[in-house]
C-alpha positions as CSV (number, residue, x, y, z in Angstrom):
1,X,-4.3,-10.4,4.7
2,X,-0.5,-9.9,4.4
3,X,0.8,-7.6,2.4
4,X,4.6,-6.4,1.2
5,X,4.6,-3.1,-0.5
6,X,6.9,-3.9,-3.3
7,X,7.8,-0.4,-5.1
8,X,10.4,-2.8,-6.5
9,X,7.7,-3.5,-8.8
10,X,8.6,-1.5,-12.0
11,X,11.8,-2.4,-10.9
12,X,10.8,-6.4,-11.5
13,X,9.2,-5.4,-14.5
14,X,12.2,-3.5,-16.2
15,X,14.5,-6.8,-15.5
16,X,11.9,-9.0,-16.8
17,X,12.1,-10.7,-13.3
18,X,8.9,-11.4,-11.1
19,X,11.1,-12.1,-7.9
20,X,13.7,-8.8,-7.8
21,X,13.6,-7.4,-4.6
22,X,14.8,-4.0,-3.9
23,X,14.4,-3.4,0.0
24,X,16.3,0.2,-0.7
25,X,13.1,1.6,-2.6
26,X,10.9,0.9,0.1
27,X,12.2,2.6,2.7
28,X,11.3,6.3,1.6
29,X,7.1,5.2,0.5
30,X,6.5,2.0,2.4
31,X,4.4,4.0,4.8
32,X,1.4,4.8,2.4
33,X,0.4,1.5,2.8
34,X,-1.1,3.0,6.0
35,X,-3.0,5.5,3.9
36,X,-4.7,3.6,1.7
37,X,-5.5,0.2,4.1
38,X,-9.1,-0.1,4.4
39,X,-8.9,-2.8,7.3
40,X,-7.6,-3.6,11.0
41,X,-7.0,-6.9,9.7
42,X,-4.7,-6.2,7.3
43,X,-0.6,-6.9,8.3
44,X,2.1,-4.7,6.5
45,X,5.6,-6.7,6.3
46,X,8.4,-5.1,6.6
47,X,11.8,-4.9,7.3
48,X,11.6,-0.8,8.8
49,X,10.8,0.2,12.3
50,X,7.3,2.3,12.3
51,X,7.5,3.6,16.0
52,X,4.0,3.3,18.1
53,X,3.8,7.1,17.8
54,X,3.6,7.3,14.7
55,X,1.1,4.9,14.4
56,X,-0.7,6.6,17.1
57,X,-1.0,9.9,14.8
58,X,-2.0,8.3,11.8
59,X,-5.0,6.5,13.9
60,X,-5.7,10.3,15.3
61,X,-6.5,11.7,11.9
62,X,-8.7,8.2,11.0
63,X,-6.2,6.4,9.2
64,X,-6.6,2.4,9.4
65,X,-3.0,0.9,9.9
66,X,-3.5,-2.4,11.0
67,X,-0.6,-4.7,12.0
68,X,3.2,-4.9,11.3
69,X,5.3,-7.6,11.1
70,X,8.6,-9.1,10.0
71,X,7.0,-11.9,9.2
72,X,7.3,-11.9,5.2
73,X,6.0,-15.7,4.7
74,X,2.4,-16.1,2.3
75,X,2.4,-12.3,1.8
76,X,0.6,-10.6,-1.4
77,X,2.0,-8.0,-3.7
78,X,0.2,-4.6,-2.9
79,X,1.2,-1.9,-5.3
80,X,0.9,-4.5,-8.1
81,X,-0.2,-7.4,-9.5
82,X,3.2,-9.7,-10.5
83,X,1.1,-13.0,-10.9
84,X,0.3,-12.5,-14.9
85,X,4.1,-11.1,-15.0
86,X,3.8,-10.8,-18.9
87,X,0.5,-9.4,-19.2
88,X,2.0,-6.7,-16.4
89,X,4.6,-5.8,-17.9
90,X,2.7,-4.8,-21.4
91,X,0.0,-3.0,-19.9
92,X,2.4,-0.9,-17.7
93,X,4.9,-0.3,-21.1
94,X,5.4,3.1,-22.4
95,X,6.5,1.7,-25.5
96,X,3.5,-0.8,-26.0
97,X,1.1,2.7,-25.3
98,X,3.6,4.1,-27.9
99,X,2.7,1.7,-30.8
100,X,-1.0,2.5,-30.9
101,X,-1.1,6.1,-29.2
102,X,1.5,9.0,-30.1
103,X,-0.1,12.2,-29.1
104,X,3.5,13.9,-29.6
105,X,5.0,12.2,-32.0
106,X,6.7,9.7,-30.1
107,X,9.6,7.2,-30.9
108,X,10.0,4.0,-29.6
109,X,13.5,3.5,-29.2
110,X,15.6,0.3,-28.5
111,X,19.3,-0.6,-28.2
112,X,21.0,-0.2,-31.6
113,X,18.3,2.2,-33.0
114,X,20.3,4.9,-34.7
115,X,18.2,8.2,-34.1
116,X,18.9,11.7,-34.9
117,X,18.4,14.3,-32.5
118,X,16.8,17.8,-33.9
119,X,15.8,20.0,-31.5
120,X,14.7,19.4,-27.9
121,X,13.0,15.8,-27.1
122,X,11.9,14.6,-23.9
123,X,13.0,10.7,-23.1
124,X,11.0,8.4,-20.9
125,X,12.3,5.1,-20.1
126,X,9.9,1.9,-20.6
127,X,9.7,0.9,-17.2
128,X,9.3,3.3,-14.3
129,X,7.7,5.2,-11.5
130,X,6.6,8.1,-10.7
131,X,9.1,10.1,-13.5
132,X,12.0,8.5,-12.4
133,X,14.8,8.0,-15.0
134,X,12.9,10.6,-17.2
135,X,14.8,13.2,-19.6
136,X,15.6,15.8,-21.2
137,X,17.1,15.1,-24.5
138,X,18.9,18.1,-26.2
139,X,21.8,15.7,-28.2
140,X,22.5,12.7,-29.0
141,X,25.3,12.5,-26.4
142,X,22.0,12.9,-23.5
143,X,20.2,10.1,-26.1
144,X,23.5,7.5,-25.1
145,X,23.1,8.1,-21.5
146,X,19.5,6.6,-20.8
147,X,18.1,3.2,-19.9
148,X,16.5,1.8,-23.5
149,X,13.6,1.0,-24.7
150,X,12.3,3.8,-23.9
151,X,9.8,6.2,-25.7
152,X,11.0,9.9,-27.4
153,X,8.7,12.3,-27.8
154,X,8.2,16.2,-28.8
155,X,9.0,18.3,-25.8
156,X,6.3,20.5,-24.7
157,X,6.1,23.3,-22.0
158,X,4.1,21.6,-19.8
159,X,1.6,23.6,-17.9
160,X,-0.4,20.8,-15.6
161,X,-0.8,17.0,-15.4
162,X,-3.5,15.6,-14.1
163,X,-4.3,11.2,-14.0
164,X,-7.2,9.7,-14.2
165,X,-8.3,6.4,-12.5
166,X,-11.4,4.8,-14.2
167,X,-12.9,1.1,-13.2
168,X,-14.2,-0.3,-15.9
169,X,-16.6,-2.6,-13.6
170,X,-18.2,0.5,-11.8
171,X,-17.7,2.4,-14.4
172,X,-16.4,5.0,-11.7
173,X,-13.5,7.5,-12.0
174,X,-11.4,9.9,-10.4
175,X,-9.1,12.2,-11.6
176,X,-6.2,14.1,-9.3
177,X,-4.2,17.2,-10.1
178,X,-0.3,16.3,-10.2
179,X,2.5,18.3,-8.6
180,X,5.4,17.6,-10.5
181,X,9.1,18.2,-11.0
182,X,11.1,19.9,-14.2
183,X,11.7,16.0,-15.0
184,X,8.3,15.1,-14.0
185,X,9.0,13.9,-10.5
186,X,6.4,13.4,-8.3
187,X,5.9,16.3,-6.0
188,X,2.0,15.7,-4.2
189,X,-1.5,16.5,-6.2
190,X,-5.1,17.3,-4.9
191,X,-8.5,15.6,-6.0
192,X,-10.4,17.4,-8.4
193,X,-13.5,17.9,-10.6
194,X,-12.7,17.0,-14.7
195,X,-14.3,20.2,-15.2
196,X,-11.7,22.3,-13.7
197,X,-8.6,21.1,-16.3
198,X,-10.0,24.4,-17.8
199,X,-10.3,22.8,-21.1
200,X,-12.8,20.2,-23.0
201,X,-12.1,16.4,-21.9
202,X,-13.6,13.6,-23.7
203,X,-13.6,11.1,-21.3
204,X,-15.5,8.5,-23.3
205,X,-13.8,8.2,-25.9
206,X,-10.1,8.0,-24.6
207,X,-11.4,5.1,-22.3
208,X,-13.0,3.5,-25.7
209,X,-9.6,3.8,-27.5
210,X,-8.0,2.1,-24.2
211,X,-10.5,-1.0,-24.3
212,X,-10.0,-1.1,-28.2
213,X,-6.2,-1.7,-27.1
214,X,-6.7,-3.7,-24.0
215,X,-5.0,-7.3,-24.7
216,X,-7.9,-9.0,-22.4
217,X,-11.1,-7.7,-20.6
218,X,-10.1,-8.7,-17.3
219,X,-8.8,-5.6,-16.6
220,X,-11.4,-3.8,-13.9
221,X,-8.8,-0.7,-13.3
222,X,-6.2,1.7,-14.6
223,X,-4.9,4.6,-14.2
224,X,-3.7,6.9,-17.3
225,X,-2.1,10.7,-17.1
226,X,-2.6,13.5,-19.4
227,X,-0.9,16.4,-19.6
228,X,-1.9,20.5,-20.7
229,X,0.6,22.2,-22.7
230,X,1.4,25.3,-24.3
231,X,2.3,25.5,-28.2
232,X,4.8,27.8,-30.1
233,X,1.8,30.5,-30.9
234,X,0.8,29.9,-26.6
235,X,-2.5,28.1,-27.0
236,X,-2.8,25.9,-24.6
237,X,-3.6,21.8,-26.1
238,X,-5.0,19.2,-24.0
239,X,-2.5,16.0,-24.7
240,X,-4.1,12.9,-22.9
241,X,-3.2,9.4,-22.1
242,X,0.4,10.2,-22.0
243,X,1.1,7.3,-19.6
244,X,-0.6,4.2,-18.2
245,X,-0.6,2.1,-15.5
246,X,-1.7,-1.1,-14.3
247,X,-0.4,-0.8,-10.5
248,X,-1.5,1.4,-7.2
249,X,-0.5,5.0,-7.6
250,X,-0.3,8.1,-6.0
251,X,-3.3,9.0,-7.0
252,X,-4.7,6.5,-4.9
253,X,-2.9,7.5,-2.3
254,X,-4.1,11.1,-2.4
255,X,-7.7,10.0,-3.0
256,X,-7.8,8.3,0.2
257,X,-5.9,11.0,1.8
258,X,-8.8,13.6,1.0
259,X,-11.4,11.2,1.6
260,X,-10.1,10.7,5.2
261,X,-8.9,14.3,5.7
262,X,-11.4,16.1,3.8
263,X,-10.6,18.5,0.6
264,X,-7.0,19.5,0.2
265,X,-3.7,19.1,-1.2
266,X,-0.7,16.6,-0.7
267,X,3.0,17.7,-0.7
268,X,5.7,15.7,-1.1
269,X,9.7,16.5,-0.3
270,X,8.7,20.1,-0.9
271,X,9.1,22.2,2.4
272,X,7.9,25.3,1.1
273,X,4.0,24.8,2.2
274,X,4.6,23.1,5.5
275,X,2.8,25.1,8.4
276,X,1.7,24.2,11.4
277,X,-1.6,23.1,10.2
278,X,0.2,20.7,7.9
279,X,-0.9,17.0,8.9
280,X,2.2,15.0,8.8
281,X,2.0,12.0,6.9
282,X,5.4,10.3,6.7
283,X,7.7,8.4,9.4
284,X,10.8,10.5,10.9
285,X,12.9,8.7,9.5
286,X,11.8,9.4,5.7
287,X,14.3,11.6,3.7
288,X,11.5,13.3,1.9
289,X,8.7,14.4,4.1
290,X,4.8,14.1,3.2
291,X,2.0,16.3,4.6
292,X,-1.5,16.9,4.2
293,X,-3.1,20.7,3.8
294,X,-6.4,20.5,4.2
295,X,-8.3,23.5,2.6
296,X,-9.8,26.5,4.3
């Protein structure tokens, strides 16, 4: 099979257009294609220049890359689905989770919407990836300078994120740890246990309230994070299904990591834990560098 990695893909979605292409926003996470392939047979196309030593070193550690080529003629979508665009775009909206789930209050906002600002808010628009465009919202001034719709919600001090990635047909799951930025930018994450969140999780029934809201049953997988916060009196409150996505993720990514590398953690564009044990995962030529700690 052939396969274009199109991180474009919330892109698409936000301009209610199946066909954008955005070559710029491959360039920096086209590679974990080669992290997550499960066959030889399998062809990446692409338009960058993975050098055979590279290639070479992800094989060493067990990684499957398969081929490359420039090539882009019959490929398939691989970090999502664009066929059912509409149905897509509504299972991956913030502001569709918004209108049946607000665990913090949260505000779906569109153009025009007049809105006042009391206190400190935290803005996320509709459409995105992995935290980009995300905000803090202290005015209405920061409230003028965002991409709408979007969803406003209570700001929290968040203490750990964690997603979850359940198929329904298995009726499987895993959940990963998130390292994130002060704007919730992804930063790497580790495979864990639910038991070590550190605080009571019921799983069952946030997956019923998800079918519940489900516009069809052919969905066999999603992924949904949930966050840990602590209130005003410093009790820490589980908040789940903050987000939700019909798509690949990083999660996936670092699931497959630790299942070829063994236990571990995943860093990414964050220097400050590379050693020389530190399995490189990312091409030279990558602006923000990946890497793999395996655990002692």
């Amino acid at each position: 099979m052939k396969y274009r990695v199109n991180l474009d893909f919330d892109a698409a979605l936000a301009a209610n257009n199946p066909k954008i292409k955005i070559d710029k926003y491959l360039t920096e996470l086209e590679y974990i294609f080669f992290l997550v392939n499960d066959s030889s047979e399998n062809t990446l196309c692409s338009k960058l220049t993975y050098t055979q030593e590279y290639l070479d070193h992800l094989s060493h550690f067990g990684f499957i890359t398969g081929t490359v080529t420039r090539d882009f003629s019959h490929y398939i979508n691989w970090w999502g689905d664009l066929r059912d665009f509409k149905n897509t775009q509504l299972l991956n909206s913030k502001c569709w989770l918004a209108s049946w789930h607000r665990p913090l209050a949260d505000l779906i906002i569109n153009k025009n919407d007049n809105v006042e600002i009391h206190g400190i808010h935290f803005y996320r628009p509709d459409q995105t990836f992995s935290g980009i465009g995300n905000k803090i919202i202290n005015n209405h001034a920061d409230l003028e300078r965002v991409n709408l719709p979007g969803v406003l919600s209570k700001y929290v001090k968040v203490i750990k994120t964690f997603g979850i990635t359940y198929d329904f047909k298995k009726q499987d799951f895993f959940v990963v740890e998130n390292l994130t930025g002060p704007n919730g930018q992804f930063k790497g994450g580790r495979l864990i246990d639910l038991v070590e969140i550190g605080l009571e999780f019921n799983l069952n029934s946030i997956i019923n309230l998800i079918k519940e809201n489900l516009p069809s049953n052919s969905v066999q997988k999603i992924q949904f994070d949930n966050m840990i916060y602590e209130d005003e009196s410093g009790e820490l409150k589980l908040c789940p299904l903050v987000e939700l996505n019909y798509r690949r993720t990083m999660g996936e990514v670092i699931f497959n990591v630790t299942k070829t590398l063994g236990k571990g953690t995943l860093h990414f564009g964050d220097k400050q834990y590379l050693n020389k044990d530190s399995v490189i995962l990312s091409p030279p030529f990558v602006k923000n560098i990946c890497y793999y700690n395996r655990a002692v």
